[in-house]
C-alpha positions in Angstrom: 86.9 88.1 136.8 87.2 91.4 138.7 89.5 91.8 141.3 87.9 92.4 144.9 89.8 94.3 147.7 88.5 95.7 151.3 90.6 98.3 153.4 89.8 99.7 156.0 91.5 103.5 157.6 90.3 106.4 159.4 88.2 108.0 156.9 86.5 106.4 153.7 88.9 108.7 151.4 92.1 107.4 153.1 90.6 103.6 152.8 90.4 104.5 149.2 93.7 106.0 149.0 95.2 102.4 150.1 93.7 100.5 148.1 94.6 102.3 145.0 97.8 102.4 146.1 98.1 98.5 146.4 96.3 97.9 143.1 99.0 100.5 141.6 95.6 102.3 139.7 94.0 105.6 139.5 90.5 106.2 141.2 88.7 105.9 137.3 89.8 102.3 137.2 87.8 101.2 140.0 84.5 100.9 141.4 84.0 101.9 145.6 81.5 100.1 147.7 81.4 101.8 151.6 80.7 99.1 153.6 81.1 100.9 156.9 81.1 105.7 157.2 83.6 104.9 160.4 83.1 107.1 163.4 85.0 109.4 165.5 83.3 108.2 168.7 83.1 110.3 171.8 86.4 112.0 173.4 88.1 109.5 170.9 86.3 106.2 172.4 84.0 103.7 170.6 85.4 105.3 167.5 84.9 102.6 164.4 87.3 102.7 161.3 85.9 103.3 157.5 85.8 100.0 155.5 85.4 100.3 151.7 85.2 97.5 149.2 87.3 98.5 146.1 86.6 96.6 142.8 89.0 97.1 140.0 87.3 97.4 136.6 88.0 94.7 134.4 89.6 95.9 131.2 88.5 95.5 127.4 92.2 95.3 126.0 92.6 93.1 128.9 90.4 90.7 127.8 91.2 90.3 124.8 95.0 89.5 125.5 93.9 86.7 127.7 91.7 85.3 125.1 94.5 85.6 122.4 97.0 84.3 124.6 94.9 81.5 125.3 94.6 80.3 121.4 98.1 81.1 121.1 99.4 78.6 123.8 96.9 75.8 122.3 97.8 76.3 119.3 101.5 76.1 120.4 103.0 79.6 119.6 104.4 82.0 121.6 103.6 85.6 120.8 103.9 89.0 122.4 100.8 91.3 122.5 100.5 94.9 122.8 97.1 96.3 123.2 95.7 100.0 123.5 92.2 100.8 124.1 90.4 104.0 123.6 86.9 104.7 124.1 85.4 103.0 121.4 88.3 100.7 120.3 90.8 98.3 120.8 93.8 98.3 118.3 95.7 94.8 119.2 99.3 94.3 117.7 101.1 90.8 118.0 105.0 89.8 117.8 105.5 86.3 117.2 108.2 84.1 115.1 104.8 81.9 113.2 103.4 85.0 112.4 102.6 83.3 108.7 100.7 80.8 110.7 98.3 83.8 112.6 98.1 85.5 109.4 96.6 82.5 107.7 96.3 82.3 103.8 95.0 86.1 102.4 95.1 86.7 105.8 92.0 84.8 106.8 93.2 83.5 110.0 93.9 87.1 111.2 90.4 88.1 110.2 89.1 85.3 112.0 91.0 85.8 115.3 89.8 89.5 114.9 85.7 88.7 115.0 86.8 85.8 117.8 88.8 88.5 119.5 85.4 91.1 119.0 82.8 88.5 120.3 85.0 88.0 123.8 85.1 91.7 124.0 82.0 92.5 123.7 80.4 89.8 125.2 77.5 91.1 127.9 79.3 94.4 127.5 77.3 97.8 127.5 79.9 99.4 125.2 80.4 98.5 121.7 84.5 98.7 120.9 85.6 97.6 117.5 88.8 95.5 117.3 91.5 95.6 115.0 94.0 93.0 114.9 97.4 93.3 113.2 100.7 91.2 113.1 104.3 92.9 112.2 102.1 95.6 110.2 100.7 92.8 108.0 97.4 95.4 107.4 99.1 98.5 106.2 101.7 96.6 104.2 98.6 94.5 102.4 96.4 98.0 101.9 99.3 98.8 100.2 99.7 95.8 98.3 96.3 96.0 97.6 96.4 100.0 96.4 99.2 98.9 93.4 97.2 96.2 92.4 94.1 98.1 92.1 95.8 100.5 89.6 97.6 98.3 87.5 94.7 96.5 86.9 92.9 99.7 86.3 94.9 100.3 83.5 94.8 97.0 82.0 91.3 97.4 81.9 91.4 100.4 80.0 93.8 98.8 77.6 92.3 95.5 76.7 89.0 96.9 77.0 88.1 93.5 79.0 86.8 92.9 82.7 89.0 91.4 85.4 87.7 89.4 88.1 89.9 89.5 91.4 90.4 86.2 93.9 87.8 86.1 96.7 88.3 88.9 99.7 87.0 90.2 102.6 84.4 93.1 103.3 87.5 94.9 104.7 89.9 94.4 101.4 86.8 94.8 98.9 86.2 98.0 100.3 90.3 99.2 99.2 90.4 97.9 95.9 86.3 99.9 95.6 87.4 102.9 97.4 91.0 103.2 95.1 89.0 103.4 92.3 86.2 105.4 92.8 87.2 108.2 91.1 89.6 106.7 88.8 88.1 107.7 84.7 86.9 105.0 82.5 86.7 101.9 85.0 84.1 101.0 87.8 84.1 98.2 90.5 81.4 96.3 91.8 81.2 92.5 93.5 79.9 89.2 93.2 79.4 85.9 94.5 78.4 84.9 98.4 80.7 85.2 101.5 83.6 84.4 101.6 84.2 83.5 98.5 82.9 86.9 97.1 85.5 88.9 94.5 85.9 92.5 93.1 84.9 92.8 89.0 86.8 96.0 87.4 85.6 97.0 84.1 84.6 99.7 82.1 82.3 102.0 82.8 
């Protein structure tokens, strides 16, 4: 819910300038209604005071923490979350002692707190801002994961001159073991099977 405040000073810009200083924000992270010019009056009398309704913009990254914060305490774990937001993303990082319990099994729990997380965001939103969710660098440290076993599977290919079929993954993880071994001689990659339980075939080209 956006927060409302009225002030009111001797000009509009100095009712302005009071109110961002109590919400502690700069003039881009709010939106100003002038609900009364204010006047001088004559020889100083009947003057009237400028009145400005100051709405602070609520924030994606903002969002999202409550929402997280708010599965988090229901499902009975205490976490820390850091978010950033640039224009067209959100790039959410969580602390927390279960952090095997938020990753989930192949990290589907993550995944599905990420589209959750996406959905509140953009809800009735104008802006589209993609959301990335990641835990203790779980992401980088499974791409690499991921990387290694593309490769050595790569090469067993080659050298039993037999297909491999890889456990069901995401979109996002398909799209590492495809894009490691795009250009890699001899082998080729391609998927099968329907959501989620869709899996990566190596074999020879």
């Amino acid at each position: 819910m956006a927060y409302i405040l009225e002030k009111s000073a001797k000009t509009v810009n100095e009712a302005i300038s009071l109110a961002l200083e109590e919400l502690k924000v700069g003039r881009e992270d709010v939106e100003v209604e002038i609900i009364e010019e204010g006047s001088k009056g004559i020889f100083g009398i009947g003057g009237r005071a400028a009145r400005v309704r100051v709405i602070l913009k609520e924030k994606y990254a903002d969002r999202a923490k409550e929402f997280l914060l708010d599965v988090f305490d229901k499902m009975g774990i205490m976490a820390e979350i850091e978010a950033s937001e640039q224009e067209d993303a959100i790039d959410i990082n969580i602390k927390a002692e279960d952090s095997g319990i938020i990753i989930g099994r192949r990290g589907e729990t993550l995944d599905a707190l990420q589209y959750l997380t996406s959905l509140v965001v953009n809800k009735n939103s104008e802006v589209y801002k993609r959301v990335t969710l990641d835990i203790e660098n779980y992401r980088e440290k499974r791409e690499e994961t991921l990387l290694k076993l593309a490769n050595k599977l790569a090469q067993k290919v080659l050298k039993s001159k037999r297909s491999i079929t890889l456990e069901p993954m995401n979109p996002y993880e398909r799209r590492i073991i495809h894009s490691a071994l795009q250009g890699y001689r001899g082998v080729k990659t391609y998927s099968i099977g329907d959501e989620p339980n869709r899996k990566v075939v190596i074999s020879l080209k």
